[in-house]
N, C-alpha and C positions, 0 to 999 in steps of 0.2 A: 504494500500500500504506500504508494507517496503522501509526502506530509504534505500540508497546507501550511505555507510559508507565509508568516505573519508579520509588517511594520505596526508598530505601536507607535502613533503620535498625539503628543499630550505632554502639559508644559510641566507638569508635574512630576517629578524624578520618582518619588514615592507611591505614586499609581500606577507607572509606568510599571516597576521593580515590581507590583504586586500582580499587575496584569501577566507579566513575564512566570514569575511564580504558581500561579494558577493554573496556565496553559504547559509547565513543566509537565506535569502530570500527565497531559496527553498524549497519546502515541500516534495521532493523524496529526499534529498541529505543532510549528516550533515558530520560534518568535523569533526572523532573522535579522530584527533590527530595530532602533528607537531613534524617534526623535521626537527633538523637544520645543518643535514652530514648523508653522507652516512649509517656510522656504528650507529647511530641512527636510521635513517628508517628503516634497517633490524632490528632491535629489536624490533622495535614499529608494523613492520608486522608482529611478531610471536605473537607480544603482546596483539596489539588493535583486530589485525584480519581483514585489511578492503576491501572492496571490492574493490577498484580503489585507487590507488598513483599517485599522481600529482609528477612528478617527475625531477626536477633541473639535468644537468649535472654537473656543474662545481661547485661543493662544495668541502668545506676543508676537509683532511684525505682523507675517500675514497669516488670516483666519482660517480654521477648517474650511471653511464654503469655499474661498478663490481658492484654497491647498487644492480642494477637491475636483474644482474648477481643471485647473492646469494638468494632475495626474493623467486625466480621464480622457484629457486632450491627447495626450500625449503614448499614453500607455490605456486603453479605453478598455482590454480586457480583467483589468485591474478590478476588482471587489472592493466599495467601500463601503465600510459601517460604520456610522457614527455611534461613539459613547461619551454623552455629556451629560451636565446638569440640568440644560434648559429643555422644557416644554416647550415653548411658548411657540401659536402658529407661525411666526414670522420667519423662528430657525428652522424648524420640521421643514415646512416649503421650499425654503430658499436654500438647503443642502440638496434636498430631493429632486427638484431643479437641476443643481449642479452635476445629478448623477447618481450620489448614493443610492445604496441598494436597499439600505436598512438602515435604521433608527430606535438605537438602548437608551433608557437612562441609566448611569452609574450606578445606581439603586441595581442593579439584576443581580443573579447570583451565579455560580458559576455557572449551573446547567444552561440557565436562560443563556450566557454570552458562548458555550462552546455551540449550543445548537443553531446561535445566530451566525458566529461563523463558518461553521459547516452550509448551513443556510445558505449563505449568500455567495459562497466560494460557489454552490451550483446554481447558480442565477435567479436562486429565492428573492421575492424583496421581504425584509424582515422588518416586523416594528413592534417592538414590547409593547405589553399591555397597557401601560399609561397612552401610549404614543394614538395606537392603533383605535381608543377610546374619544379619542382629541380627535381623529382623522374622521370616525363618525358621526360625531356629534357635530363636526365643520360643515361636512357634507352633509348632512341631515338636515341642516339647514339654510342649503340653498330652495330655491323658488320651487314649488310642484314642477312636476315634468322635466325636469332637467336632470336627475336623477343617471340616467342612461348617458348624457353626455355633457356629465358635468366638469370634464377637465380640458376638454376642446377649448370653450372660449377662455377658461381664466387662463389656460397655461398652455399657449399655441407651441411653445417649446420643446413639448416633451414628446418621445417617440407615442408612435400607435399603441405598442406592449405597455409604457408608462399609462397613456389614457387608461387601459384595459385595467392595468391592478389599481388604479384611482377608484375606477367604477367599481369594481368589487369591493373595493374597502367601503365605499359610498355603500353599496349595498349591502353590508354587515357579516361577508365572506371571511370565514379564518384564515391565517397563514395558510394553511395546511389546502383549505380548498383554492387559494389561489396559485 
């Protein structure tokens, strides 16, 4: 079985070492790299190569969103999951936007974060339960009938498969059936 090759990015040296820690344990997953800012994980993804980024929003220099922006550019079969603190719909969108696959809060616990990046390493999009609750209750309250194609107009951006797990998450679909 080959491993899932993991960067850790997140400004925190002590999350980092405990994310590293965690995924010791696994025998599909090894953690070939850290960094501690945006413009580091973009280097370290041309560099290391990995297949999944754990990926912080709120680091110094430049943010998870453009880090994720630029990887995805450049390297686009690259897996990203975001692990932060923030909810809030301003971040969820506008990483999701940039690409990510999946969306944790730091709150998860180990299982939730191995099964996420197994997850997303095969082209899942992943969103913990806080996330994935916030993603419904958004879309639950767009206008009647829109329902069905409610990511076309707010986010002309995103591929057709993007629309498609939009809709499903609008429609109350689990990870699992999507």
């Amino acid at each position: 079985m080959t491993a899932i090759h993991v960067l850790v990015a997140d400004d925190h040296l002590f999350y980092r070492q405990g994310i590293r820690a965690l995924l010791a344990v696994e025998n599909d997953i090894t953690v070939v790299g850290e960094a501690n800012n945006g413009e580091e994980a973009v280097a370290q993804a041309t560099e290391l190569v990995p297949d999944v980024i754990l990926m912080d929003l709120k680091m110094p220099g430049m943010n998870g969103i453009e880090a994720t922006r630029q990887i995805l550019a450049a390297r686009p079969q690259t897996a990203i999951l975001v692990i932060t603190m923030f909810d809030d719909d301003e971040s969820v969108f506008a990483v999701m936007r940039a690409g990510a696959r999946g969306y944790l809060l730091k709150d998860a616990d180990q299982e939730e974060l191995t099964r996420a990046i197994r997850g997303v390493y095969r082209g899942e999009a992943i969103f913990g339960p806080a996330i994935a609750r916030r993603m419904m209750r958004y879309f639950a309250g767009l206008p009647q009938g829109s329902a069905t194609q409610p990511t076309i107009a707010r986010f002309p951006e995103l591929t057709e498969r993007e629309h498609e797990i939009l809709t499903l998450i609008a429609q109350g679909h689990t990870n699992a059936v999507i």
